[in-house]
MARNU-343679 format. One record per residue (C-alpha): x, y, z. Coordinates in steps of 0.5 Angstrom, whole numbers, plus 500, padded with zeros to 3 digits. Example, Ala and Ser with C-alpha at 12.3 -4.5 7.8 and 13.67 -1.06 7.14 Angstrom:
BEGIN
   c1   c2   c3
  525  491  516
  527  498  514
//
This chain:
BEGIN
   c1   c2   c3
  331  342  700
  328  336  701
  325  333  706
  326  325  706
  332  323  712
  337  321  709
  342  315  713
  347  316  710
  347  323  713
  345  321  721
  351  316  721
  355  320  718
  355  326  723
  354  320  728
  361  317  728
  364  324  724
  368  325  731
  373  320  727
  373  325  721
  376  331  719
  372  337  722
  371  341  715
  369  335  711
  363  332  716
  358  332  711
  362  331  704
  359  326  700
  352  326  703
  349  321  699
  353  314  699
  350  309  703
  356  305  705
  352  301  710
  344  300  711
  344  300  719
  337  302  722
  335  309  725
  331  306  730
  338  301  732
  341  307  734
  340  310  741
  337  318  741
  343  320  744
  348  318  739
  344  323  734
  347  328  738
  355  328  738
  353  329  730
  348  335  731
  354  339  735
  359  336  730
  356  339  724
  354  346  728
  361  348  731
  364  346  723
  359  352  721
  360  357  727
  367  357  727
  369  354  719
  368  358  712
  363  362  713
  366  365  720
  372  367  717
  369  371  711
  365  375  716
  371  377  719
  374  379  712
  367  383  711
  368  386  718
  376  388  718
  378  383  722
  382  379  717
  385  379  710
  385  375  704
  393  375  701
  391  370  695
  387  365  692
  379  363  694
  380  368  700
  383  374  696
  377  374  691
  373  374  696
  377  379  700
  374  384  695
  367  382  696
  367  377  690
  363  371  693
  359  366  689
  354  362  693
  358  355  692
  361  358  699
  355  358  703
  354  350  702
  357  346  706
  354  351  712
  348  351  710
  348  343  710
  351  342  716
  345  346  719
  340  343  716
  341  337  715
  347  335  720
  343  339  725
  336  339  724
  335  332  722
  340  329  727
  336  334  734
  329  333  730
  330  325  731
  333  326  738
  326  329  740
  322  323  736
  325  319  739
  326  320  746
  320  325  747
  320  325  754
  326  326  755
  327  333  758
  335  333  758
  336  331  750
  330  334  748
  333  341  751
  339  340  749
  338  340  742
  333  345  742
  338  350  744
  342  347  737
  336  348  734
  336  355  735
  343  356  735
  344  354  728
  338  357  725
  338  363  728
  345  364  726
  342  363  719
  337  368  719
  343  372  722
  347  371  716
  342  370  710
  336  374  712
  330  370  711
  331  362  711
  326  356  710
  323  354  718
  317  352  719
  317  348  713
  323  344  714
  322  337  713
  315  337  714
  314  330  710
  308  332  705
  312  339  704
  318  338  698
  320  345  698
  319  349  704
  317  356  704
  324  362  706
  320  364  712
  320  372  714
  328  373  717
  323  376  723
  319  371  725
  325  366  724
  329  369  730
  322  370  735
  321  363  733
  328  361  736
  327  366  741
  320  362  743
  325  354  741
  329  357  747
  324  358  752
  322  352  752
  328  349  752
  329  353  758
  323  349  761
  325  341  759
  332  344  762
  330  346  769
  326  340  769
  331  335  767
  334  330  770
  342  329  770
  344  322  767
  351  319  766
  351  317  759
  350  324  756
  356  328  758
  361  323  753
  356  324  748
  355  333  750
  362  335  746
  359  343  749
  358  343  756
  359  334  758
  351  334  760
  352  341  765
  345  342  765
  346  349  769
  352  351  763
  346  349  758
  340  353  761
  345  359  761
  348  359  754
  340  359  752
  339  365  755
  345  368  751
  343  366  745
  336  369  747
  340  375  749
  342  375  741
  337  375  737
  334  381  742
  339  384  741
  339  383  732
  332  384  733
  334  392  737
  330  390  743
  335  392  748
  329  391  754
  329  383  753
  336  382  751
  338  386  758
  333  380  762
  334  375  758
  343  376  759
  342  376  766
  340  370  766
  346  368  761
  352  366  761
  356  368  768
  362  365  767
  368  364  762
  368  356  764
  361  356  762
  362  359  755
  360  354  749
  366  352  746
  368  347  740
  374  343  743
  378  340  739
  380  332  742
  384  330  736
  392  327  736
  397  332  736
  402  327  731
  396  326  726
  395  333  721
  388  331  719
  382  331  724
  379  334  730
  383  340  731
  382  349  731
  378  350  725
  382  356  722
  390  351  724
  386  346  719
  386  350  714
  392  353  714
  396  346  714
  392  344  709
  392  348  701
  391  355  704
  397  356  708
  399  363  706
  391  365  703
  388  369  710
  391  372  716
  390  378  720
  397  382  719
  395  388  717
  387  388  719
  384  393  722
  383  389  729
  391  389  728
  392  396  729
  386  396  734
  390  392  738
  397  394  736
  401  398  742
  405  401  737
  400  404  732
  397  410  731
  390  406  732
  392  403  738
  385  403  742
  390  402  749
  390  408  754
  393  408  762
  388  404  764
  388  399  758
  394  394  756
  393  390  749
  399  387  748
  398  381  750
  392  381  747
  395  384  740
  400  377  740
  395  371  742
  390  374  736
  396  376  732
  396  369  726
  402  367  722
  399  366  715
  405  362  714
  404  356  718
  400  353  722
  405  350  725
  408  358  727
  401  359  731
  400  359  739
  394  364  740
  388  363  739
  388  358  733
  393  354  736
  391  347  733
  388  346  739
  385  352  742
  378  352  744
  373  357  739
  367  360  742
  360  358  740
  357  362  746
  361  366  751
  362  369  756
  365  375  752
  358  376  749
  353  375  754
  358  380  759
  357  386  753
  349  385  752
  349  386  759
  354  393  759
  350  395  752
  343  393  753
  343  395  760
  347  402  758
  341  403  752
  335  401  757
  337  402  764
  342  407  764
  350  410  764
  351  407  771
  349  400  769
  352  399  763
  358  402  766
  358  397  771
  357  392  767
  363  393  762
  368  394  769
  366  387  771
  367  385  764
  374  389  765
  375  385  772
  375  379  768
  379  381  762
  385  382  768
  384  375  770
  387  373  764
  382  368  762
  382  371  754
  389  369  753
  392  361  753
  398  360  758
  403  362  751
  401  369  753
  400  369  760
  406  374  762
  406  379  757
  403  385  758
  395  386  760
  391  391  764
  385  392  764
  383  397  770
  376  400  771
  373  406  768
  370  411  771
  365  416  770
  369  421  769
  372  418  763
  367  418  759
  364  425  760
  367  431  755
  374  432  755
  375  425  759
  379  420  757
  374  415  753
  370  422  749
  375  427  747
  369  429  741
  365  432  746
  358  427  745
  353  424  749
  356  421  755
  352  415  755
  354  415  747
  361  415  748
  361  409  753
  356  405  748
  361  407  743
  366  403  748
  363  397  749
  361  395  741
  369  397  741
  370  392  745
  365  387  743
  368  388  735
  375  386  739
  372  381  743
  368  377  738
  375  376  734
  373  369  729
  366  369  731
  359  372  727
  359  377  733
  363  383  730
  359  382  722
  352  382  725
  354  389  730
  356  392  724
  350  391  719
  346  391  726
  348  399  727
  348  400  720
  342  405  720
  340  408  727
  347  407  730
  353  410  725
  357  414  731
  357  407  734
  361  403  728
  367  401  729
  370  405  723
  374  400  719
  376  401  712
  373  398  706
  376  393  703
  376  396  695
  376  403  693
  369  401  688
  366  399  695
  360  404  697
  357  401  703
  360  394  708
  357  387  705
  350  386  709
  349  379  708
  352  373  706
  349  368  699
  344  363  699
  346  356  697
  347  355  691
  343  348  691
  337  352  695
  337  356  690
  336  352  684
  332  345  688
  328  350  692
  321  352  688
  319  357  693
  326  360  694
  329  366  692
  330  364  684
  337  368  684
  341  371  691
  340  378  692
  348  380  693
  351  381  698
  350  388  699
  342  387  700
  340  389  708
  336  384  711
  330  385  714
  331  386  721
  336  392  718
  333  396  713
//
């Protein structure tokens, strides 16, 4: 990694708006112009810094989470392959650049450039802390505090630990500039997240803490920090797709991209275990008298075949969640089940039940098919009831529901992948049990690899890649 930045890189992300998503940052190197960092205003650094963060969120690296956690299903080609846990470290590569160099050197020089401006300052923090906590959540340990330090050419892999409470510490302080920030018209056209919303910022803060508590099994300060978290679904980070509906290429859902282009008919989800979660006619169906899912069965349902076949939620224009709602709502519900007690998380999951009877989690393409989502009660999850028919712990059959949920309500984000290495050692009863993907496989993949330009440039790195099924720190 190396610490000089590059132009190039900056004015690439600047204008990517105009580029297909999934190709921001190819060909970083070229410099097709010498215009000067310091002509730009700060916060045109910032649409890039988003740009670059929502392609690896919800991109390559998304969707390899959700064939390792049984969500999804690669039919052939690339995503076969990986499909049966062969993975070389070429596919970390373009998310690993867009986080450190489309996001961190982008947001690092909006804050060099307008130290004191509280709201860009905020803002990119909270990106900071999203794209490299989420590479400590995927990776393990990842460079952080070296990081384009000039003097520093290869920056030491920082324990997996400290990188997830330095983000903790990030946000916090990007809660301070945010509640001391002034609202200035020319941020929201740059804000492609919430259009300069301080109030939807501070939240989606408190949500990402809420996270990385959580990853870190310290349910007490994620139960405070999600209450401050965010509250409704309009407040839900998202990637928006803006592009033109008569142009294929460009800004548009990321999962549709790739299906109108060369892996139309390599990955979908006919068959997954999601599926049959979902599916009122299977044998698995999670549904009962109080729970309808078929209009959730067919918004996730994706026709690998076409991307013009597909309405739900990788319709070419369908929004992806960042940080959401859904989250937030189920950090409350486990947390405060975990450290308060049975009542509180109950309660938690019945407000997210009255949210889910809204209908908000579907488009308007599936807005008269069948959903219920009725409160539960106590009874339900006592012996014998309807959510605990193996006789266990009350509280357990109830946290039991809620990961459940959460497995289902994180379709096509990191959430369910990082719930099931998570709960991996302490919580096994908890798991969501979904099937391995090989009958030679003895264990779920706990990581996702390294680089493969970090590993072979960075002096203080690995030196080779642990493999896939190494724990992370946090998880052992």
């Amino acid at each position: 990694m190396k610490t000089k930045m590059k132009k190039a890189v900056l004015l690439i992300l600047i204008f990517g708006i105009f580029i297909s998503c999934e190709d921001l940052v190819d060909d970083i190197n070229e410099d097709p112009n010498d215009i000067e960092i310091d002509e730009v205003d700060p916060v045109l650094f910032l649409n890039g810094a988003q740009l670059a963060n929502a392609v690896a969120q919800g991109g390559h690296l998304a969707r390899i989470s959700g064939l390792f956690s049984g969500q999804l299903i690669g039919y052939s080609s690339l995503y076969s392959n990986i499909y049966g846990y062969s993975i070389s470290s070429a596919e970390s590569e373009n998310a690993w650049n867009r986080w450190y160099i489309g996001v961190i050197t982008n947001v690092r020089t909006i804050r060099e450039r307008a130290p004191g401006d509280r709201l860009l300052g905020g803002i990119s923090k909270v990106i900071e802390a999203h794209a490299i906590g989420s590479a400590a959540s995927l990776f393990g340990d990842v460079p952080y505090r070296e990081v384009f330090i000039e003097e520093i050419e290869d920056p030491q892999f920082d324990p997996q630990t400290q990188v997830f409470n330095d983000m903790i510490d990030l946000l916090e302080s990007a809660i301070v500039d945010l509640n001391q920030a002034i609202p200035r018209d020319e941020v929201p056209p740059f804000d492609i997240y919430h259009a300069g919303d301080i109030t939807k910022w501070i939240e989606s803060a408190y949500t990402l803490q809420a996270r990385y508590y959580l990853q870190l099994k310290d349910y007490a300060n994620a139960y405070t920090s999600a209450q401050n978290g965010i509250s409704i679904p309009e407040n839900s980070m998202k990637y928006i797709p803006r592009g033109d509906d008569d142009i294929l290429e460009g800004d548009k859902n990321l999962f549709w991209t790739i299906l109108s282009g060369s892996r139309t008919g390599d990955i979908g989800n006919d068959g997954s275990y999601l599926m049959e979660l979902l599916d009122p006619s299977n044998a698995m169906y999670r549904g009962n008298t109080k729970t309808d899912e078929t209009a959730r069965f067919s918004y996730y349902a994706i026709n690998e075949g076409s991307a013009a076949g597909n309405f739900g939620i990788i319709e070419q224009f369908e929004p992806q969640n960042l940080v959401s709602f859904e989250e937030n709502s189920l950090i409350l519900a486990e947390a405060g089940a975990r450290t308060a007690d049975f009542d509180t998380g109950l309660g938690h999951l019945n407000d997210y039940r009255a949210a889910l009877n809204t209908g908000f989690h579907i488009n308007t393409n599936y807005d008269t098919a069948a959903f219920d989502y009725q409160p539960y009660d106590a009874a339900d999850f006592q012996s014998g009831g309807m959510e605990n028919q193996d006789d266990v712990d009350p509280t357990r059959a109830l946290l039991r529901e809620i990961i459940e949920e959460r497995y289902v309500s994180g379709f096509l984000t990191y959430m369910p992948f990082n719930d099931v290495r998570r709960l991996d050692k302490s919580d096994q009863d908890l798991i969501v049990p979904f099937p391995l993907n090989t009958t030679s496989a003895t264990m779920n993949p706990q990581r996702l690899p390294y680089a493969e330009s970090e590993l072979f440039a960075n002096s203080n790195g690995p030196g080779q890649d642990p493999g896939i099924f190494v724990k992370t720190p946090v998880n052992q």
